[in-house]
C-alpha positions, 0 to 999 in steps of 0.5 A, spaced: 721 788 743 717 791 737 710 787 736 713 786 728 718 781 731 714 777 735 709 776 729 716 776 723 722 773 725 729 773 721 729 771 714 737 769 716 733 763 721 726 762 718 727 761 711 719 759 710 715 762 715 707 765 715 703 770 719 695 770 720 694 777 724 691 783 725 696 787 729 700 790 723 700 792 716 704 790 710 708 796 710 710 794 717 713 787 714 716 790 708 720 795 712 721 789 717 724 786 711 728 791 709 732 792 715 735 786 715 736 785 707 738 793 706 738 797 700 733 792 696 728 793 689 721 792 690 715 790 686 708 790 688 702 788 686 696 789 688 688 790 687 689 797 691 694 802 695 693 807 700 695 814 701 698 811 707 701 806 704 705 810 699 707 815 704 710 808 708 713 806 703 716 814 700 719 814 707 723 807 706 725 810 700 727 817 702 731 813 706 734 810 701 732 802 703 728 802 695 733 801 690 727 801 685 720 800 686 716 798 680 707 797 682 703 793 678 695 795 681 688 794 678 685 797 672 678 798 677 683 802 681 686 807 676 682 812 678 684 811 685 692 810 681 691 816 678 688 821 684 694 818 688 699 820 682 703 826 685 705 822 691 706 815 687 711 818 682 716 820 688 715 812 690 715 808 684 720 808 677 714 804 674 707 803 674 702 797 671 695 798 670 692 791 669 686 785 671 690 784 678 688 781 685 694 779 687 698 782 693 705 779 692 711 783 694 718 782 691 724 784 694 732 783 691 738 786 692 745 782 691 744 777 697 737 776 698 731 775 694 725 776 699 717 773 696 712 775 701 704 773 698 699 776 702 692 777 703 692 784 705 692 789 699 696 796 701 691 799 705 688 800 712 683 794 714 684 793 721 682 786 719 686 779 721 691 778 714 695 772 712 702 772 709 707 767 707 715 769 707 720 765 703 726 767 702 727 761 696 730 763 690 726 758 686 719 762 688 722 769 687 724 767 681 717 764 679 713 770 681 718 775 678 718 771 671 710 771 672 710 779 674 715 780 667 709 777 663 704 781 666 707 788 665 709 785 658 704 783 655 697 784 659 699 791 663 698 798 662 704 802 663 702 809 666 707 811 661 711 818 662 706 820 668 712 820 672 718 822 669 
C-alpha cells in the first residue's frame, strides 16, 4: 500500500479528517485527492511555492486532473513568483500576489468540493506538517468566497504574464 493511503483516507469514507506527519508532502495529498475526485479546478494559496512543487503540479495538469488552476502567493514571495514565471505560466491560468500566509487548497469539479488547510507551504521542508481535509460544502464555499475577496480587492494580478 502507498504510504499516502496510510496517512489520507478516502474522501468517500472520511468526510472530516486531519494528518500531523512528516512522511509526505503536499503535492502528494492533492495528487492523492485528484485521484479519487477526477478532473477538478484547483485554488491554492500560499506564503511560498517551489520548483519542485510546480513541476508536481504541471504533471497533474499534463495529465489532465487540473481543469483550472489559479495561485494566490505572498507579495514578499514575488521575486521568487516572479523567478519561477516560465514554469508558473504552464501550470496556473491566474496569479495573486497579495499579504498571504495561508495554505488552503480548494479543489471542485461537479461532484466534489475538496478544502484541505495546511501548514505546509509548496515547498520541501522535510518537517512534520499538519492538514485537515473536508469535503463539507459549507467550508469550501466559505473559503472560496474568503479567496474571491482577497484576489478582488487586496491582491495583485500578475496581469498578462502569463498569456
Amino acid at each position: 500500500m502507498k504510504l499516502i493511503n496510510q496517512i489520507i483516507r478516502p474522501l468517500s469514507d472520511a468526510p472530516l479528517q486531519a494528518y500531523l506527519d512528516n512522511r509526505v508532502q503536499l503535492f502528494d495529498i492533492i495528487e492523492r485527492i485528484l485521484s479519487e475526485t477526477g478532473p477538478a479546478e484547483i485554488y491554492i494559496s500560499t506564503f511560498s511555492t517551489s520548483e519542485e512543487f510546480l513541476r508536481r503540479i504541471y504533471r497533474l495538469r499534463k495529465r489532465g486532473l487540473l481543469t483550472k488552476a489559479t495561485m494566490l502567493t505572498d507579495l514578499k514571495a514575488s521575486r521568487k513568483t516572479i523567478n519561477l514565471y516560465t514554469l508558473i505560466s504552464n501550470v496556473f491560468d491566474e496569479v495573486f500576489l497579495a499579504e498571504n500566509h495561508s495554505k488552503v487548497i480548494l479543489i471542485q469539479n461537479a461532484r466534489w468540493m475538496v478544502s484541505i488547510c495546511t501548514s505546509q507551504n509548496q515547498t520541501r521542508g522535510n518537517r512534520t506538517e499538519s492538514g485537515m481535509i473536508t469535503t463539507d460544502p459549507r467550508i469550501f464555499l466559505d473559503l472560496q468566497r474568503q479567496f474571491s475577496e482577497i484576489i478582488n480587492t487586496k491582491a495583485i494580478q500578475l496581469n498578462g504574464l502569463f498569456t
